[in-house]
C-alpha positions, 0 to 999 in steps of 0.5 A: 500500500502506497504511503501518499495514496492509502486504499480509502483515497483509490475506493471509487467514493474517492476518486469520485469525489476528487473528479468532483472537485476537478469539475468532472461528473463521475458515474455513481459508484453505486451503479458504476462499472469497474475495472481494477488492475493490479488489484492484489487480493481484491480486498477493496473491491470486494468491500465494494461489491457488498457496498453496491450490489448493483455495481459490477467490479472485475478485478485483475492481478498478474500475481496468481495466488493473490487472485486465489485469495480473493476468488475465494472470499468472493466465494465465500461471501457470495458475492455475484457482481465481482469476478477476479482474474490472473492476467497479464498485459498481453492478456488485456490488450487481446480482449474488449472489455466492454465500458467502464465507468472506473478503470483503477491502473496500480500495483504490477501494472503501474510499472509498465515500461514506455510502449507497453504504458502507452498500450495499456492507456490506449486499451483504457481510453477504448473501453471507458464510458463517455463519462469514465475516469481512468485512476493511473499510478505513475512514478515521476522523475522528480523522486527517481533519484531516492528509487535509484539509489534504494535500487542500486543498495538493492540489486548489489546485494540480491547478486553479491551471492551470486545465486539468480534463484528469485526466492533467495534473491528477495530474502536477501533483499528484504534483508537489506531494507531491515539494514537500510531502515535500522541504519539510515537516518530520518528523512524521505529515503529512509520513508521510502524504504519503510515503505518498501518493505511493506510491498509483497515479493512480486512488488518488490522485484519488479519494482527493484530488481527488473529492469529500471524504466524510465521515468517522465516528468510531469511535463511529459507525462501530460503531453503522453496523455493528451495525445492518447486521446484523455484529458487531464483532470487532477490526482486522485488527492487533489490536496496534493496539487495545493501549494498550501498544502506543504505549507506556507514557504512552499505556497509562498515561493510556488507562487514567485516561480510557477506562472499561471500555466497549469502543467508548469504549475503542477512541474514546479510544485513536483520539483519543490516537494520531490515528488515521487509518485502520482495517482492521476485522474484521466477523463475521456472528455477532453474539454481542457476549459472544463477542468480548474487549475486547482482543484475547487475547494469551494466543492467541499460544500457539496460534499458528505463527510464521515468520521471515526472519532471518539472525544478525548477524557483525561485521567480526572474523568474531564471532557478535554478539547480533542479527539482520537480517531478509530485508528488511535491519532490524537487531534486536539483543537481550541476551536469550538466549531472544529470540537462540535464537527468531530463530535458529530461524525463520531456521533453519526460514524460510520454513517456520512453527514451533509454540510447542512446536517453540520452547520445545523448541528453546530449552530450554537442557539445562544449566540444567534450566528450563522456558522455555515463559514466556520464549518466550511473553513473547518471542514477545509481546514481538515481536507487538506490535513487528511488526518486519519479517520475521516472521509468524504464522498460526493454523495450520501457513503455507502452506509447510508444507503444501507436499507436492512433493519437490523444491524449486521456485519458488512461481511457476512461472519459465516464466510469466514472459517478462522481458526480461533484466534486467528484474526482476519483483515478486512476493508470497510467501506471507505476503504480502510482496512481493519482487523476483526479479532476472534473475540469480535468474530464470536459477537458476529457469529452470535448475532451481536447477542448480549448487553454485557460491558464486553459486549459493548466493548466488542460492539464500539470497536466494531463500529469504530472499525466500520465493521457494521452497517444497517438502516438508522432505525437499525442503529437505533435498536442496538443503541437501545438494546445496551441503554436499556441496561440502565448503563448510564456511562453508554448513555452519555458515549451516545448522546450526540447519536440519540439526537441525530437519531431523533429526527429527520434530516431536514431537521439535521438528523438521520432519519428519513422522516420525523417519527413518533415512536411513543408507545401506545401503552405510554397513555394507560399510565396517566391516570398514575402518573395524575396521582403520583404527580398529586402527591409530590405537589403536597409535598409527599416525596417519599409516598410518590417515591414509593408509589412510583417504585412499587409500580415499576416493581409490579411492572418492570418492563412496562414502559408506562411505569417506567416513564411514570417513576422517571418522571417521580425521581425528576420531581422529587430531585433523585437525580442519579436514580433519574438518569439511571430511569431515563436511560432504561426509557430511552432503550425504548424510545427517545423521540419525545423532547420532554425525555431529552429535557428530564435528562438535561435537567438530571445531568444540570443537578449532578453538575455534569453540565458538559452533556446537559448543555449539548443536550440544551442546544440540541433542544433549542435547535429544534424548537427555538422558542422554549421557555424552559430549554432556555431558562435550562440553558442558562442555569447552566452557562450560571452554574459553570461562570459564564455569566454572558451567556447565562443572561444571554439565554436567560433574555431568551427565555423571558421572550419566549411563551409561559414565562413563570415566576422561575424564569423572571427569578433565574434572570435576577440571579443572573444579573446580579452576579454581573453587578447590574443589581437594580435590574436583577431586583426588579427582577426578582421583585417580580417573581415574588409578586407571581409566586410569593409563597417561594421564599427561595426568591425572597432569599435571592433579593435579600443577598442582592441587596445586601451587596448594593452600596445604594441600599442603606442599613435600615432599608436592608433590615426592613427587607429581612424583616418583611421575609420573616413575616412571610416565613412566619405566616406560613409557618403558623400555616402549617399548624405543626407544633413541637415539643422538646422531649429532651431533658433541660439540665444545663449540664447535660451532654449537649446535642447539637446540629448543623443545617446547611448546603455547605458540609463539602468542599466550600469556604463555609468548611473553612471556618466550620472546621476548627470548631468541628474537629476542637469540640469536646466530645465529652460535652456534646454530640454533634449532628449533620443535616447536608442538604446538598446532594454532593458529596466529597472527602470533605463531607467524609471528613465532617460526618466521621466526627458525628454521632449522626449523619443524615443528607437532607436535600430530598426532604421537605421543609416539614419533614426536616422539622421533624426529622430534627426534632425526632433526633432530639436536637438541644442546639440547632445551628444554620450555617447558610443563612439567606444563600442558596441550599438554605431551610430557613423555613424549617427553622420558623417551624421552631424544631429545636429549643435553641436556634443559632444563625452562624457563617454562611450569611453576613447578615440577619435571617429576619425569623422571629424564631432565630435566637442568637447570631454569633459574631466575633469581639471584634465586632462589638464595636461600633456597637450598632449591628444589634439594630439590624438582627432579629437575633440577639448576638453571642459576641464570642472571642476566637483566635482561630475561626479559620482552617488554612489548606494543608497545601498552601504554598509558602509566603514569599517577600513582598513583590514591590521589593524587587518591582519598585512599586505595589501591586495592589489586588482583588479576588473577590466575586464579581458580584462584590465589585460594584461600580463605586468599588471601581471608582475608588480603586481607579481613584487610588491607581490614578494618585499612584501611577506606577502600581499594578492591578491584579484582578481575580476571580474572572471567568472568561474573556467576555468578564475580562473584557468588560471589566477592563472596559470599565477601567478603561473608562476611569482612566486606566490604561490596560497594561497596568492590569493584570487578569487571573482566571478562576483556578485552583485552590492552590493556584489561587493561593500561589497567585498571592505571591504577586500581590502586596496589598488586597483592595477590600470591596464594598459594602460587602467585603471579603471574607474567604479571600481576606482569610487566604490572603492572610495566610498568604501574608498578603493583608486586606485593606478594608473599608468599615461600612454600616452593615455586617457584610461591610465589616467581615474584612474589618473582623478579620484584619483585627483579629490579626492585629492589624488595624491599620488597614480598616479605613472608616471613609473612602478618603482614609481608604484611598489615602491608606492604600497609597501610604503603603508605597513609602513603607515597604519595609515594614510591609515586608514584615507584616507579611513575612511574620503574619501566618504566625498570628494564627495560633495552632490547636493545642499549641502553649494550651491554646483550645480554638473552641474554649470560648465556643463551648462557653457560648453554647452552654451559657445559651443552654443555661439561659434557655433551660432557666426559662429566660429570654435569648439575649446578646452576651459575650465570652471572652478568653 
């Protein structure tokens, strides 16, 4: 096999494709007459006589026993459009061999002396169809040099024993390619070489011990062929005409030299590259205006193009920008269109897609853009790099035509007597040759029986191999065959398919036609569903669950009950048992949007937003004005940080039909992460007026507010009171009233609890641990209620120090009273506040007698309900913050309320010793930095004009994009500012090393930050504003001694930032001694929960001696 022209660039698809693109209509292969000589053992066009029985091929060798072999698989296969002959020329030349539509002239008689050529060519030229294309492969003089020389090394050794005997004369010569190949260095004659030593015997003596024929150049060679009557079209890879195709010198100097001459043009181009071999296109018309210089590319449009490759995973279990081919080549790529174009021949392999099914598929609805130019230039770009695995053909592939409903092997398994294991070669019908093991043989022979994980292992390698073929429908009922397992790992491999088997072709799918192949009995389950669905509604999760699962249990292949408990597990937030449900429904059908949609959503809730956004695009590609594709959609772009395209689809959402209350919320949240806060609480305004019983929106536009610096001290209460007054109402609706059942001895053994969404890898753990790990088990128990579905070596860690452990998430608000004062709690703590994932509710339903808010929220629950709020001693001053809780305050001294990461980097000098200048910076959210904060922070780089800026906690280009526009604006040049993406938390901490100085914001401040970048060494100067949120930084710089950097004005903040350039010294030794403030557990004495225990008990006194909640402190 020729190293520049692989059997898949001969199959008569190929040459019909490049001919197209010479402007040379070409006969169909499917109905095509050919002729291939020196066609070996005919692998090829026996895979095409199966791709095309209403073709006839007839394939000639000189070489006998490679026709035995191919006699016999034709045989074998039954294959009755397909003869094989051993001939040689003169046998050709004394028959009439009808018309051909393809004559395929390679192997032993591509070389063919001068005379004995030209007579073959004139043979052509009689028998070929008016339209026909004769495929001639040629040795040009331009690589005769490398030939001669490998001749030369050859012939002296085969003869240096003196023996004439052929045999012994072609073992010496292979025993001097090894030799060669072992000892030449790299470059094109050791390729050569290689190459050589994989032709057969007959190859291998005629080619180098035969007598030398001698070459032509391209010149000549288009003159022979002119004369004998043909035209010249082009080469059978027309990217090998394409100066570009050898990169930019060459292009570059090509076009100096080679003129506009079509025959120079290609001579140059020979001479530049050494061209040493050439498959030509030879048509019978001869109208030379009909043929381009070049072969058109803008043909490529016209094309049907298929692909063998899988998306690459990394060793973290991440979807990463690149792909493997079938067979094994890595790309990878940046571009987004190029990423979706190999997702989507892999999806539909070994089946071909059009270029309208493409620019459909890749359109991304979000961005409203017209990618049929990226897909075009993509689809370029790959044509001239050919990598391995993709193809392309001028008409829908021979797969496509296949009509049989159930999937089969392109050959038939029966043909084949291979000993076992024994592995058999074979061509698919692209032209590419492949390896079918004993193992796979066994599946075939068993009529691919058998859903097993080696069953599918066997299955993907087979139709990666293209070792298959049948109708879509057939595809889509192996597919289903293995989903309906419950396997969820092939749901996702196959996701892409499922959707170009969902739908008809003008609608970018595979389909012939759109179908409906919901099952009749899907409409018996209503009537349960009605129930179940009521159920859920009341909030009788685990009834619905169990009804629901009952019925599957009675029913276990009924596709109504299965439906039915997807359906449960969607509305009751089981979201693995979901996708385990809806994969086992979709092994049955998967037309219906709405599965689509259940499965988006399930794969949103597991943070798997990779397939529930390629899910979401598919849906909005086919129905463009769905609110909740939409709205889905841009909770996602939310959850991943991509905050432009979150409000993007969230205005899209809002402009389609049956907006509810969630949408308007959706887009609140959203806006105000981008710091367009009065819009997103007008927003969210809204959804509360629709739906006011949903305090989740109440919560959303009490933390918007809280980060508005336009928003005064009262006004925020005020608000927080309202939401108390609302939870309290439906508390008292409720009319669930407990009694604690525990004993009211103040020195009891305390049982304490813990709610919150947060018991997992997330800042609140940072504080939380300390006191987790520091409390005395003696004295109390501790109980963790996690209401997030995820789960990590954190939560591990946390539920490894409890007495009790329950995940909560799935429980309503009710049912958490109950559970809560079922475990007989003494101590309840909400460690999320008004944030997401919180059960504020619960806490109005009073399920434990003493009820604390801590951590989570800087601010107020606004529940009557709440007793106490802790605070540091810090914060007991200015002594104002008491007006602005419901709770009374428990002002506790703590010397350590944060746990560093074991793995932080160590603190290195400060940066402005070596750079001459501060480099001030901020990692805080976004949402924190409001335009007042850039105003200040422009103010304090303007007055300072040598500092630097670095800015953190960017998502993307779009984040940075704007916030630099925003800069800008105020007067700062780009180049001062330094932009840092979201990272990892080592990452994050080792960026610290580049900063001398956090900028706070306000009027919420920092608090994980300002805690890390302690650590770190790098101190938070911090402005004290009037509320909570506004005086977490102050909190925290006292609490490491460092009151110098808490400012009480924006003057002292501006003013206080700026000094700092004339003390670095001292600077320096802030930050190299600051990690030392934070005293260690144990360390001379030191116990960080003393002063804790000491809260808890003294609340435990007050309530067990019938007295109110009031605020006290507890010093050390």
């Amino acid at each position: 096999m020729s190293q520049y022209y692989p059997d898949r660039n001969i199959s008569t698809a190929a040459i019909q494709c490049a001919a197209h693109l010479y402007h040379l209509p070409a006969v169909a292969p499917e109905r095509a007459r050919i002729l291939e000589l020196g066609c070996g053992e005919g692998q090829g066009i026996v895979a095409h006589a199966h791709a095309c029985p209403e073709s006839i091929v007839i394939g000639i060798d000189i070489d006998e026993a490679s026709i035995a072999v191919g006699q016999r698989r034709a045989l074998a296969h039954g294959l009755a459009n397909v003869e094989l002959f051993n001939a040689g020329l003169g046998d050709i030349l004394a028959i009439e061999g009808g018309e051909f539509d393809y004559i395929i002239v390679r192997g032993a008689f591509s070389l063919l002396g001068a005379p004995e050529q030209e007579a073959l060519l004139t043979w052509c030229r009689q028998n070929l169809s008016k339209s026909g294309v004769v495929c001639l492969h040629w040795y040009p003089s331009t690589g005769a040099g490398d030939t001669a020389a490998i001749r030369d090394a050859l012939s002296y050794h085969a003869m240096r024993g003196g023996n004439s005997d052929t045999e012994v004369q072609v073992n010496a010569v292979r025993g001097m390619l090894s030799y060669l190949a072992m000892t030449l260095p790299q470059g094109a004659l050791k390729t050569r070489v290689e190459e050589a030593e994989r032709e057969s015997d007959l190859m291998l003596t005629l080619r180098y011990l035969a007598p030398a024929v001698e070459p032509l150049t391209f010149s000549e060679f288009y003159s022979k062929v002119d004369e004998l009557g043909f035209g010249y079209a082009g080469d059978a890879v027309p990217q090998y005409e394409l100066p570009d195709y050898y990169g930019d010198k060459v292009a570059t100097l090509h076009g100096l030299v080679a003129g506009q001459d079509r025959v120079a043009a290609q001579q140059y181009l020979d001479f530049s590259v050494s061209r040493s071999e050439r498959f030509s296109l030879l048509a019978a018309a001869r109208e030379e205006a009909h043929f381009p210089p070049l072969p058109d590319l803008a043909s490529l449009e016209t094309l049907h193009w298929s692909g063998s490759f899988t998306r690459r995973i990394n060793d973290n279990a991440q979807i990463v920008k690149g792909h493997t081919s079938g067979s094994g080549q890595a790309l990878s790529s940046d571009n987004p269109v190029t990423l979706r174009v190999l997702d989507l021949l892999g999806a539909a392999w070994p089946l071909s897609l059009s270029v309208d099914q493409l620019v459909f598929n890749c359109r991304m609805p979000e961005e409203h853009a017209d990618v049929r130019e990226q897909v075009l230039a993509t689809l370029k770009e790959l044509y001239l790099k050919q990598p391995s695995g993709l193809y392309w053909s001028a008409s829908p592939g021979a797969y496509n035509r296949a009509e049989n409903d159930t999937l089969s092997a392109i050959v038939p398994p029966e043909s084949f007597d291979a000993e076992k294991g024994e592995a058999l070669t074979l061509q698919n019908y692209w032209g590419e040759d492949f390896t079918l093991t004993a193992e796979e043989l066994c599946y075939l022979r068993s009529g691919m029986a058998g859903v097993s994980d080696d069953a599918w292992q066997c299955f993907l390698s087979l139709r990666n191999k293209g070792a298959l073929t049948g109708s879509p429908l057939a595809w889509k009922k192996h597919y289903q065959s293995f989903l309906r397992t419950g396997n969820t790992q092939y749901l996702r491999q196959l996701l892409n398919t499922l959707l170009l088997l969902s739908v008809s072709t003008n609608r970018g799918g595979l389909l012939s036609e759109d179908v409906n192949d919901v099952p009749r009995t899907e409409q018996s389950g209503d009537d349960i569903y009605d129930e179940i669905n009521q159920l859920i509604q009341a909030k009788d999760i685990q009834q619905a669950k169990a009804r629901s699962e009952q019925l599957l249990s009675d029913n276990p292949e009924d596709i109504s009950a299965l439906r039915c408990y997807s359906r449960t597990c969607i509305l009751s937030n089981q979201w693995d048992d979901a996708i385990n449900a809806l994969c086992r429904l979709m092994g049955y059908y998967f037309s219906s949007l709405d599965i689509y949609y259940d499965l988006a959503t399930a794969f949103q809730k597991t943070s798997d937003h990779y397939h529930a956004r390629g899910v979401l695009q598919g849906l909005l590609r086919l129905e463009e004005k769905n609110v909740n594709f939409w709205h889905s959609l841009a909770y996602s772009y939310y959850q991943h940080g991509e905050m432009a395209l979150a409000e993007q689809c969230s205005r899209a959402s809002l402009r389609s039909e049956g907006v509810k209350a969630i949408h308007l919320a959706t887009m609140g949240v959203i806006l105000s992460d981008s710091q367009k806060l009065d819009e997103a609480a007008w927003f969210l305004n809204k959804a509360i007026e629709l739906e006011p019983g949903n305090f989740e929106y109440f919560t959303s536009l009490l933390f918007v507010l809280t980060h508005d610096h336009n928003v005064t001290a009262e006004q925020l209460f005020e608000k927080h009171l309202q939401y108390g007054q609302a939870v309290d109402k439906w508390a008292k609706a409720c009319d669930l009233h407990f009694s604690y059942a525990g004993e009211k001895d103040p020195a009891k053994k305390l049982r304490v609890g813990f709610v919150s969404g947060d018991l997992r890898k997330h800042p609140v753990s940072h504080f939380l641990e300390p006191f987790w790990d520091g409390l005395n088990r003696e004295h109390f128990e501790l109980v963790g209620y996690s209401v997030s579905p995820i789960r990590d070596e954190v939560t591990e860690h946390l539920e490894a120090g409890s007495v009790l452990w329950r995940h909560v998430d799935k429980l309503s608000q009710r049912r958490l009273a109950e559970q809560i004062n079922e475990d007989r709690i003494d101590i309840l703590f909400d460690l999320s506040g008004h944030t997401s994932d919180n059960r504020l509710p619960a806490f109005a339903l009073r399920p434990a007698p003493v009820q604390i808010s801590w951590i989570g929220y800087p601010g107020t629950t606004g529940l009557s309900t709440m007793d106490y709020r802790i605070l540091t001693a810090t914060l007991a001053q200015p002594a104002d913050l008491e007006q602005q809780l419901t709770e009374s305050i428990m002002f506790i001294e703590m010397r350590k309320f944060f746990e560093p990461h074991p793995q932080s980097p160590d603190i290195q000098p400060l940066p402005a010793l070596k750079n001459g200048w501060l480099t001030f910076g901020s990692f805080n959210r976004p949402k924190k930095i409001n335009d007042e904060v850039l105003r200040v922070w422009a103010k304090i780089l303007t007055l300072y004009p040598e500092s630097r800026f670095v800015i953190g906690f960017m998502n993307d280009d779009k984040m940075v994009a704007a916030m630099t526009k925003k800069l800008q604006q105020l007067g700062i040049d780009e180049s001062r500012l330094i932009f840092k993406r979201r990272a990892s938390l080592v990452d994050y901490l080792a960026y610290h090393h580049e900063i001398d100085i956090l900028l706070d914001a306000f009027p919420y401040s920092g608090g994980t930050t300002s805690n890390h970048a302690c650590w770190m060494g790098v101190p938070t100067l911090t402005l004290c504003g009037a509320t909570m949120a506004a005086r977490q930084g102050v909190d925290i710089m006292r609490s490491y001694g460092l009151e110098q950097f808490v400012a009480y004005s924006v003057e002292d903040y501006i003013n206080k930032a700026i000094g700092w350039r004339d003390n670095v010294d001292e600077l320096n030794e802030i930050r190299m001694t600051m990690r030392g403030n934070l005293p260690r557990e144990n360390e001379n004495g030191f116990n960080a929960t003393a002063t804790f225990e000491r809260a808890l008990q003294e609340a435990w006194r007050i309530y067990c001696a019938g007295e109110a909640p009031r605020t006290f402190t507890v010093m050390e």
